[in-house]
N, C-alpha and C positions, 0 to 999 in steps of 0.2 A: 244177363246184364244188358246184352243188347238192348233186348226186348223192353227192358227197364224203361234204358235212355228212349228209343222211342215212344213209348208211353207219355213220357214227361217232355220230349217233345213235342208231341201233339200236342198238350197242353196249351190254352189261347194265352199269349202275354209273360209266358213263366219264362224269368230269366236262367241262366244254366249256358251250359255247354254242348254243342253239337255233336254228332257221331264223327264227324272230321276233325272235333276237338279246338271248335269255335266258340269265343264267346260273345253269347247272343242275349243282347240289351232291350227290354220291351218295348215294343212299336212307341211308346207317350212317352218314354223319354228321350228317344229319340229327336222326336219335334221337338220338344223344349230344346235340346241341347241346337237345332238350328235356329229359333227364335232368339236363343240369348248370343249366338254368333250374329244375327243381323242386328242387334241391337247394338251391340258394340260396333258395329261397323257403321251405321248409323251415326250413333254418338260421336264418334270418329272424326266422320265425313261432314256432319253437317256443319260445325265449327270450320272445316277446313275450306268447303264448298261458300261458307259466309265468307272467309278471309280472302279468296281467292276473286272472290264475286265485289267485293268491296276495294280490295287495295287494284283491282284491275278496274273499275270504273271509268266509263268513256267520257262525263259531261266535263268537258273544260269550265276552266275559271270566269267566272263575273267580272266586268271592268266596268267600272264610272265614270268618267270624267266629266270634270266641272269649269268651263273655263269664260271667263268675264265677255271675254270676245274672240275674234280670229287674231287680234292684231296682241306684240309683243310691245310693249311700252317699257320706261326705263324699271321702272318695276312691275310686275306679273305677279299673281296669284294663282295658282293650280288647285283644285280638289280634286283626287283621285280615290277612288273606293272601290279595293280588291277582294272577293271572298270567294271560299271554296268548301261548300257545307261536307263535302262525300270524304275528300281525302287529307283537306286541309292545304294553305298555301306552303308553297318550296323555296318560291323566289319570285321577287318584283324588280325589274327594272324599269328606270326610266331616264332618256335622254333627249339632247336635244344637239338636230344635226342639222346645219349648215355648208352647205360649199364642201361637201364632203369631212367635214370635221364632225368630232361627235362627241358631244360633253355630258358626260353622264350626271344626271341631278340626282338618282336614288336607285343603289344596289343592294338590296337587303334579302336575305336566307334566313328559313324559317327550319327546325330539326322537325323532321317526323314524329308522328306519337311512335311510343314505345309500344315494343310487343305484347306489353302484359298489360296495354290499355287500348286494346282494342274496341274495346265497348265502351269505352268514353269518350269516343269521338274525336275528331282531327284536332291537333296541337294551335295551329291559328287557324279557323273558320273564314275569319273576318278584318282587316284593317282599314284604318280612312289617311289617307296623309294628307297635309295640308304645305305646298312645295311654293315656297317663294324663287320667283325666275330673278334674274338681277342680270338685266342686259351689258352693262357694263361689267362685271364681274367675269362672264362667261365668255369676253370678249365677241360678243354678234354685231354686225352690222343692220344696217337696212335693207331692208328684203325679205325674200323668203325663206322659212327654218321649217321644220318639220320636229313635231311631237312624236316619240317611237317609244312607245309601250311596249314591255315582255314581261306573262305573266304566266307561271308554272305551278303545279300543283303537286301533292304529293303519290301521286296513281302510280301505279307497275306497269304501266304500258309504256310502249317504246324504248323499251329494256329500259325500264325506271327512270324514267326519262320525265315522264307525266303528260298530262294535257296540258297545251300550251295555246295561249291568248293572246293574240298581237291588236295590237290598235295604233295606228297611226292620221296626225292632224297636219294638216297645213294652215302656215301662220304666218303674217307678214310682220315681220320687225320693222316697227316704227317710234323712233325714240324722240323726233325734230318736232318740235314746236309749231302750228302751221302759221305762215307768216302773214301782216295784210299792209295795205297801203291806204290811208285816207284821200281820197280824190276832192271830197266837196270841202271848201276852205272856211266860208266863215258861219257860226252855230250860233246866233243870239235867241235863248231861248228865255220865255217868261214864265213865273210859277204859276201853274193852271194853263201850260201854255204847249205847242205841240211843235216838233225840228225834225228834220230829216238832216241824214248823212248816207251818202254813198261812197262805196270802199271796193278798194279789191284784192279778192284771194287767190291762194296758187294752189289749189288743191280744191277737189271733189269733195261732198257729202260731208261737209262742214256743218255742223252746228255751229251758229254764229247770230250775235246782232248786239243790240246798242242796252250793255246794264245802266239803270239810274234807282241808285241808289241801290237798295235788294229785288228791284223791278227787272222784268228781263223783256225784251221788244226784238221780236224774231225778225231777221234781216232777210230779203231774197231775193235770189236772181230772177231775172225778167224781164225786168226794165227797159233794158240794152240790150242789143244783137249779143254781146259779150258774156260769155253765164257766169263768168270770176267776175263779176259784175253786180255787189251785192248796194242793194238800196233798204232803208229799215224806218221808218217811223218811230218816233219816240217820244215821250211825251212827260210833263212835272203833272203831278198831282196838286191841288190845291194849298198842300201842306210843305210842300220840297221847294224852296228857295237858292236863293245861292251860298253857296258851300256845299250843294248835292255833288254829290259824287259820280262823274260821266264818263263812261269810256266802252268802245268797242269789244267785242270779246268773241273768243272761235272755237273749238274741242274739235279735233278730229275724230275719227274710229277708231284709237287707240286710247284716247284719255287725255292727248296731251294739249297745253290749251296755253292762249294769250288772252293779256289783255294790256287794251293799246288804248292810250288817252286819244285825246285830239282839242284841238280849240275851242271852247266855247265861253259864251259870257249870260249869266243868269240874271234878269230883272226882276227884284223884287215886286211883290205889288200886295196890297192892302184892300180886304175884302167888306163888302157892306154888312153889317148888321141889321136883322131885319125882324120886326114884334108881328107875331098874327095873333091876335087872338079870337080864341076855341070859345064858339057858344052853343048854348044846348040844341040850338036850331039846327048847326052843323052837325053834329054829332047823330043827332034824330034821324036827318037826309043821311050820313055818309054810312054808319058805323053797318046796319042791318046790311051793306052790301058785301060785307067782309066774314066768310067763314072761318072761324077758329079750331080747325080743328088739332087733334092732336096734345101737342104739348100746350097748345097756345089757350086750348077751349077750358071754359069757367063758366058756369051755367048761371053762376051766382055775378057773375062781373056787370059793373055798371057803364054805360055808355062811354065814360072818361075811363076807364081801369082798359076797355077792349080797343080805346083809340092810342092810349101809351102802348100797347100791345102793336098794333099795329104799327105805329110811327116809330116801333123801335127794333123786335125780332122780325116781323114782316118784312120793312124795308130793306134792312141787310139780306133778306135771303132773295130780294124780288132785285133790290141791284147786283149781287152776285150772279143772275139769272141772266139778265140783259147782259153783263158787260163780260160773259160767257159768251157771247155769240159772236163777234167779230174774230174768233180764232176760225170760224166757216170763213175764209176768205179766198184770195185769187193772187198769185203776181201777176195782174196787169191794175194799170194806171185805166181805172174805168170812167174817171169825173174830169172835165175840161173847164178851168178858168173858177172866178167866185162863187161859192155855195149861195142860193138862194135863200130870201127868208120869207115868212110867210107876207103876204100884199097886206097894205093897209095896216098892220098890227101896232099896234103900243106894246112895249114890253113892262111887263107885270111885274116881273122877280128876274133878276140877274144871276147870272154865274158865279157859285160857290159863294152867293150870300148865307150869312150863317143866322140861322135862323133862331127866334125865342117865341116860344112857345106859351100862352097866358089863359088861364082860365080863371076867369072868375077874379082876375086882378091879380093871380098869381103864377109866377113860373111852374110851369109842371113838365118842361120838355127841351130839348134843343136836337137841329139837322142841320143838314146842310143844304144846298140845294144846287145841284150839279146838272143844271142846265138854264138855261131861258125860258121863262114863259111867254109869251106872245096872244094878245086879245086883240080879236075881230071880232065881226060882227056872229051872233053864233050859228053853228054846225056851218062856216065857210068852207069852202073846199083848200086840205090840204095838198101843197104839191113839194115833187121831188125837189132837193135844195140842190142835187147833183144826178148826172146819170149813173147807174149802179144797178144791183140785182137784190132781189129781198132775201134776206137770210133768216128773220122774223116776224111773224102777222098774227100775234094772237094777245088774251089777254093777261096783261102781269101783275096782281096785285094793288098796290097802290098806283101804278103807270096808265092803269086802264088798259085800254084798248091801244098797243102798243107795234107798229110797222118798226123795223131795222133794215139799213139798206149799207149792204158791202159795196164800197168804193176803190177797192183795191189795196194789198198793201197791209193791211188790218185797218185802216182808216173809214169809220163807218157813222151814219147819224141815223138818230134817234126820235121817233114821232109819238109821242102818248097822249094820252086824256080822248082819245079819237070816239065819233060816236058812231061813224062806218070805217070798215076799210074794204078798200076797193082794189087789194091783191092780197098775190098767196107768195109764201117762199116759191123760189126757184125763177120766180118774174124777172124779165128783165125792162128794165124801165128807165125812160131817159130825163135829161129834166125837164123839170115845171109838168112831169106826168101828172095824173091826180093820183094821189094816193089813196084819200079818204075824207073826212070832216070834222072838223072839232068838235070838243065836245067836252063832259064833263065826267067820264069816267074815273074809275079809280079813285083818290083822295082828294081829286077838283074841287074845290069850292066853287068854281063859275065855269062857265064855256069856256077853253082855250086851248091854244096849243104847248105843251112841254117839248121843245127841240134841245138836242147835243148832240154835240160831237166826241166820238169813242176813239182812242186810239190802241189798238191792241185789247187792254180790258183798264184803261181809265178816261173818264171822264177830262175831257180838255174845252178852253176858252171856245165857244163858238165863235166868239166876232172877230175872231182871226181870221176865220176860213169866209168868213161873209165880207172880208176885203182884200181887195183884188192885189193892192201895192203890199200887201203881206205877203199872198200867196206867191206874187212874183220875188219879192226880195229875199224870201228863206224858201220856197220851196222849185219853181220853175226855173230861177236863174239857176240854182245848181244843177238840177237836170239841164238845162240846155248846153251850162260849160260844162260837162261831158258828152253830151252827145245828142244824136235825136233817141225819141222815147222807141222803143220795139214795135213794130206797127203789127 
């Protein structure tokens, strides 16, 4: 029997029993029986290993904040934008602390995903709130407050605690209106006509100056030694009469804002009506120097179809252009005494004559015409009407050959139809300098000079400023009863 069992011992793989009376299992299933132990242990682990590796995640929460400015006005608007893609959010707060007080505006808790939705990712992700502050409500003063953010997540770290997000702002509470005082006393201003007012503020970094009508005319220190010292130019458009609507205005870096009238008295005035009529001569000479391109170009259009074209979308986009540039300006007073006009001249066309348009015996157009023309003898040499700096020297459209010269203030004049110019922007140039020569550029019918005066970005009366007892009556006598100019 022994001898049996060894026999069938020896045997490779044969399972059976030992001479010690073991039972012995063949070497191949052996291994499986440890491959299907690792597998389970596996299966096991990996799930456990994801859950362990996921709900422990280290990245803290996302914060956004949205805020209009630094400063807390009587009412405030917050955007805040919390998210947490790994774990999902826990908890959001948010306050607001002053003077050691602390008012909380949003405490919100969010529940964890549940265990049997671990694969479906975190319960909140993502929210946006939209938090209105209400300075009076929260009882704040003026001053400084502070924005304090806390934002938690749903992670198992820091014994469940989570990752946690702080963000804190500093903000000035400012709810007062900022205040001003009119210094300069009397305002007669005429329609197509230009005024000045000087004022003063009790606060910094004021947006401020002089509304007419929906017009806005930027106010600024400089003037004076004094920088709550503001001075503004302001001007009626051809159209704005009396009954316009004038008054001072200021916004601080909060939002919050006046607006303060003051005296003034408007003079109507009544403008000329004036016929050109358009012949095919003109048209011949003018129209080939005008490229159409774009919207404007029509390959098919005849000489009169490209000059309505031009005397209509052109001109709007060429004075849009010019009366753009006087916002390059300076607070200083750079022009001394009456504006010059050109020597020798006849004037041609007047300011804000309204113009009618005739071809062929019949109406086909109307403009206006926002400035003076002036005929000498031709290409005479233009000069400065004022000392000032060029802020414009090139060619505009129907203007020609067009110089612009800042005076200070946003108060600037205007030189077109030129057949030279003899500067560049950034020149500084005093009066009676030469600028350049007349000429018949742009929609000239003949050699001459087109001069105006810009204030801000409209057109105003020149023959204001080309007299002397104007400029002293509305503009010097008030600057001198406040003070000398800023040297």
């Amino acid at each position: 029997m022994a001898n049996l069992l060894k026999k069938i011992e020896n045997i490779p793989n044969f399972p059976g029993v030992t001479s010690h009376g073991e039972i012995r299992l063949p070497r191949g299933m052996i291994g499986m029986k440890k491959i299907l132990f690792l597998l389970i242990l596996v299966v096991m682990a990996v799930p456990l290993i994801w859950v362990l590796v996921h709900k422990y995640e280290g990245t803290a929460p996302r914060v956004e904040v949205s805020l209009p400015s630094l400063y807390l006005k009587k009412s405030f608007e917050m955007g805040l934008d919390a998210g947490d893609p790994g774990t999902g959010l826990r908890n959001v707060q948010v306050s607001v602390v002053q003077q050691g007080n602390e008012k909380v505006l949003l405490d919100k808790t969010y529940p964890p995903s549940s265990i049997l939705n671990l694969l479906g990712g975190p319960s909140m992700p993502h929210e946006r709130f939209t938090l209105n502050i209400e300075v009076d409500k929260l009882g704040l003063t003026d001053g400084e407050a502070l924005i304090r953010i806390r934002v938690s997540d749903n992670s198992w770290r820091s014994w469940n605690k989570g990752n946690v997000t702080y963000f804190e702002q500093k903000l000035i509470v400012d709810s007062t209106p900022p205040k001003i005082t009119i210094l300069s006393k009397q305002h007669n201003v005429s329609k197509g006509g230009s005024g000045l007012v000087i004022y003063r503020t009790f606060e910094p970094d004021l947006k401020t100056g002089v509304k007419v009508g929906d017009n806005f005319f930027p106010g600024y220190p400089g003037m004076f030694d004094d920088k709550e010292i503001y001075a503004a130019f302001f001007a009626l458009d051809y159209t704005q009469g009396p009954g316009t609507k004038i008054r001072v205005i200021a916004e601080d870096a909060a939002g919050n804002s006046i607006q303060k009238g003051f005296y003034h008295y408007i003079r109507d005035k009544k403008f000329k009506i004036d016929t050109l009529n358009i012949s095919d001569r003109f048209l011949g000479a003018k129209m080939p120097d005008f490229s159409m391109g774009g919207e404007h170009s029509g390959a098919d259009d005849s000489m009169l179809d490209k000059f309505l074209k031009v005397n209509g979308a052109v001109r709007k986009a060429n004075v849009e252009k010019v009366l753009a540039a006087p916002s390059d300006t300076v607070n200083q007073v750079l022009w001394k005494g009456r504006f010059g006009r050109l020597a020798g001249a006849a004037t041609r066309s007047g300011f804000a004559d309204h113009r009618i348009y005739r071809y062929n015996g019949k109406e086909i157009d109307r403009a206006v015409h926002l400035g003076i023309d002036l005929a000498s003898t031709a290409q005479a040499p233009v000069k400065a009407a004022n000392s000032g700096r060029v802020i414009m020297a090139e060619a505009v459209g129907i203007f020609g050959n067009t110089i612009i010269l800042d005076h200070g203030f946003g108060l600037a004049s205007l030189y077109s139809h030129l057949s030279s110019m003899a500067v560049r922007p950034g020149d500084k140039v005093g009066k009676e300098d030469i600028l350049g020569n007349t000429g018949l550029t742009g929609l000239a019918g003949g050699d001459h000079l087109h001069f105006s005066i810009i204030v801000h970005n409209v057109f105003v009366n020149p023959v204001e400023w080309w007299d002397a007892s104007w400029i002293k009556n509305n503009i010097t006598s008030k600057i001198e009863a406040i003070g000398t100019l800023k040297n």
